[in-house]
Every structure is written in C-alpha cells, then in structure tokens.
C-alpha positions as CSV (number, residue, x, y, z in Angstrom):
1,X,224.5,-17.3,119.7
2,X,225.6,-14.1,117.6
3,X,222.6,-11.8,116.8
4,X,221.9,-8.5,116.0
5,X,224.3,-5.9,114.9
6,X,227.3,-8.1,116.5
7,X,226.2,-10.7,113.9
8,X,226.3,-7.8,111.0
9,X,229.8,-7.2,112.4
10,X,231.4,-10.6,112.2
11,X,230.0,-11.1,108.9
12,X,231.5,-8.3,107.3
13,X,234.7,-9.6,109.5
14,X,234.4,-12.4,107.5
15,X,233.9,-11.0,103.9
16,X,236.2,-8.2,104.5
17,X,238.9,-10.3,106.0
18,X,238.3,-12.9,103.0
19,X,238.2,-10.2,100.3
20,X,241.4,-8.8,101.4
21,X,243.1,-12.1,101.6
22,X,241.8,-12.6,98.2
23,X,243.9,-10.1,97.0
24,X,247.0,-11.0,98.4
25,X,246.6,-15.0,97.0
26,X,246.3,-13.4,93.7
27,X,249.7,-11.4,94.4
28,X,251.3,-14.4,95.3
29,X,250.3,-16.6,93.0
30,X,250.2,-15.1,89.4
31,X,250.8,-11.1,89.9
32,X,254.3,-11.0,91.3
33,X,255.4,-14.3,89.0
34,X,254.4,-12.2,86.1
35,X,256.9,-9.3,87.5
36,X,259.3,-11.5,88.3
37,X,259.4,-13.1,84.4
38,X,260.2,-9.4,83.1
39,X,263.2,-8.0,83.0
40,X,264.3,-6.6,86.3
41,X,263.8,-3.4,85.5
42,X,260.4,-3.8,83.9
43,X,259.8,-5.5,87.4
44,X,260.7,-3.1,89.5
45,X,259.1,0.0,87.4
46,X,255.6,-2.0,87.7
47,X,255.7,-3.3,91.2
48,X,256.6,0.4,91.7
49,X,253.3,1.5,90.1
50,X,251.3,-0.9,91.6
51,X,252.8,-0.4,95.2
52,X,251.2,3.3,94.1
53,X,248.5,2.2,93.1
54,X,247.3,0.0,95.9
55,X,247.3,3.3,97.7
56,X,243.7,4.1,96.5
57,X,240.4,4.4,98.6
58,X,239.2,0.5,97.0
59,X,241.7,-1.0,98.4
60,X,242.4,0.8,101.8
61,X,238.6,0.5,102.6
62,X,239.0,-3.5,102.3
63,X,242.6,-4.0,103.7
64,X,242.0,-0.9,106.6
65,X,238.3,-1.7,107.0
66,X,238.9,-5.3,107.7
67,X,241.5,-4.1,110.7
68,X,239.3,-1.3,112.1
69,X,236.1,-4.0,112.0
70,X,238.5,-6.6,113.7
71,X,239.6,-4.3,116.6
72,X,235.7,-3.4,116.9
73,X,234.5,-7.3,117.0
74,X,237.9,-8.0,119.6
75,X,236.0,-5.0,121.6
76,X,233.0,-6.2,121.4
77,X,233.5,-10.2,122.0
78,X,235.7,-8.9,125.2
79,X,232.8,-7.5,126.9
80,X,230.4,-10.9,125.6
81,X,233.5,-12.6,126.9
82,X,232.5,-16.2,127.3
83,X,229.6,-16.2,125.1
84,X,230.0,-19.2,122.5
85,X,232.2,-18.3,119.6
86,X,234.0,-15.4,121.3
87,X,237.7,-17.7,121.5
88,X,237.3,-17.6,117.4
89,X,236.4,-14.4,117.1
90,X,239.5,-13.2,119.1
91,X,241.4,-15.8,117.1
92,X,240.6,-14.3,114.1
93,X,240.6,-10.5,115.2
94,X,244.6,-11.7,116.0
95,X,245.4,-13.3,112.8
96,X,244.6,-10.3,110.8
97,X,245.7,-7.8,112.9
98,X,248.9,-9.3,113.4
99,X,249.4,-11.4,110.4
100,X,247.8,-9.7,107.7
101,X,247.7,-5.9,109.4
102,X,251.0,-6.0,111.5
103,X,252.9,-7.7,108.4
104,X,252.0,-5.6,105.7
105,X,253.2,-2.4,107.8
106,X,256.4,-4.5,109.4
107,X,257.5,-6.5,106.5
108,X,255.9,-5.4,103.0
109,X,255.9,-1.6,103.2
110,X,259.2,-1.4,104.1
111,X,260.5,-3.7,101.5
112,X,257.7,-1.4,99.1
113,X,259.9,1.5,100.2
114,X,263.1,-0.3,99.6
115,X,262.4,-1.1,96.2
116,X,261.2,2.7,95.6
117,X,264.4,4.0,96.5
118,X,266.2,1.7,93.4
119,X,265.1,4.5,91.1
120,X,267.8,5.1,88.5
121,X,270.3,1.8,89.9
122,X,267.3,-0.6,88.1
123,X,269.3,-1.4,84.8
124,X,272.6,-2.6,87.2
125,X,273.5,-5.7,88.7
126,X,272.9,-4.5,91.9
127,X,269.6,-3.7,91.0
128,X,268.7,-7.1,89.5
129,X,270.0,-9.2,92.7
130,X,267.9,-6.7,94.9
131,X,264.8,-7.1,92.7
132,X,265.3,-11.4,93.2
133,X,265.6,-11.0,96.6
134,X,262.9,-8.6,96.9
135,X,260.4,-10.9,95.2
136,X,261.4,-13.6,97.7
137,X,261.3,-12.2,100.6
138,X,258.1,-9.9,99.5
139,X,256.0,-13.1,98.3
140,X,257.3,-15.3,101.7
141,X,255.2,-12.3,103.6
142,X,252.6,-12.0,101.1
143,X,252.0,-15.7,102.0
144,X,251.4,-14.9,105.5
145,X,249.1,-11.8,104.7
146,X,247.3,-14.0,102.8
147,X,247.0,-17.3,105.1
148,X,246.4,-15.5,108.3
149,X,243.5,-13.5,106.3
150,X,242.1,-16.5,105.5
151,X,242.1,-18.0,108.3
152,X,240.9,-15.1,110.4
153,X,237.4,-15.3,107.9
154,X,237.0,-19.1,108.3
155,X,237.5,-18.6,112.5
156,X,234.4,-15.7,112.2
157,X,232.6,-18.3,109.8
158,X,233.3,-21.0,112.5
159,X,232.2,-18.3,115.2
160,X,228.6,-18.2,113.5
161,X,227.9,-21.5,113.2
C-alpha cells in the first residue's frame, strides 16, 4: 500500500499529470481549430503569441512540475521496487516523460520554432501551406501529449487503489 509522503507524491503525479494533459485536449480540440479557421496569417501571428505565452511560470510549474514529480515517484518506486502498484507508477512516470515531456521538447518546440521563424513570409503562399501543415503535424503530437498525460494520471490513480 502507498502511504505517507510517497502517497502525497503520486497524488500530485496524478493531478499534475492530469491538469497538464487537460491543457493539451483543450489545444487539440477547440484552440488550434479556432487558429486554423483564421486566416493564415492571423493563425500564425496568434499561435505565435500563445507559443510566448505558454512560456510563463503557470504553466511551466504544471507541465515541468508534473516531469520533475514523475522522475521523483520513478526514484522512489525503484527503491520500493516490488511493492504493489510500483509497475503503474513506472508506467505512468514513462508515459509522461516520454510522451508528454520528451514530445513537447522533440516534436512541438521545434515545430513552435519553425513557425516563429515565418515572420514577415505569413501573407505568401508559402506561408499558408506551412501554416496547414504546421497545424497537422502540431495537433497529431498534441494528441500524444495529451493521451500519454492522461494516461500516465489514471496508471497513478490505478497505483492507489
């Protein structure tokens, strides 16, 4: 059974996980369809902002928080290593630092940084197709941010129980 300050650790595992793939659901479903009905370059200027933005302690304390708390808990359930619940726990400590953690900085940011360097080439045609397949590609990774978040919280739920 988890107890004591391991408990206090999974649990914010869980929220913080969840909270963070809360965020990138609501990217993929309704944020970045309302960018990509504007005008491509009324697209790319706010996904521009917003990609600055999402740069502020709020939202690094979640999405950064979440990963320091799941290379803690991985830590931690190594050394309780084969206490019950520790093959979720290392489950979920994986998901998120690989599929929400290791994708945002492998796939997202570097797409972020792609689109940041269209300054000035937003009003071409150039600009438009790059903005189209920027949104595909950016939401098909959001997806797994968001899934592998998710499911890294339910495997720390699943741990508790």
């Amino acid at each position: 059974m988890i107890e004591g300050p391991y408990f206090v650790l999974v649990v914010l595992g869980a929220v913080w996980c969840g909270v963070s793939s809360g965020v990138f659901i609501a990217f993929s479903t309704f944020v970045m369809r309302g960018l990509g009905a504007l005008p491509a370059a009324q697209g790319i200027a706010a996904m521009n902002a917003i990609n600055v933005a999402a740069l502020t302690p709020p939202f690094m304390v979640v999405f950064l928080g979440a990963a320091v708390l799941c290379a803690v808990i991985a830590v931690v359930t190594f050394v309780l290593w084969p206490d019950p619940g520790t093959v979720e726990l290392l489950l979920g400590c994986a998901l998120y630092l690989v599929g929400t953690f290791g994708v945002t900085v492998l796939a997202n940011v570097p797409r972020n940084a792609a689109l940041a360097g269209l300054s000035g080439a937003e009003d071409s045609e150039s600009g438009a197709a790059q903005w189209r397949t920027y949104l595909v590609e950016w939401v098909r990774w959001n997806h797994v941010r968001a899934a592998t978040g998710a499911a890294a919280s339910a495997l720390f739920v699943l741990a508790l129980t």
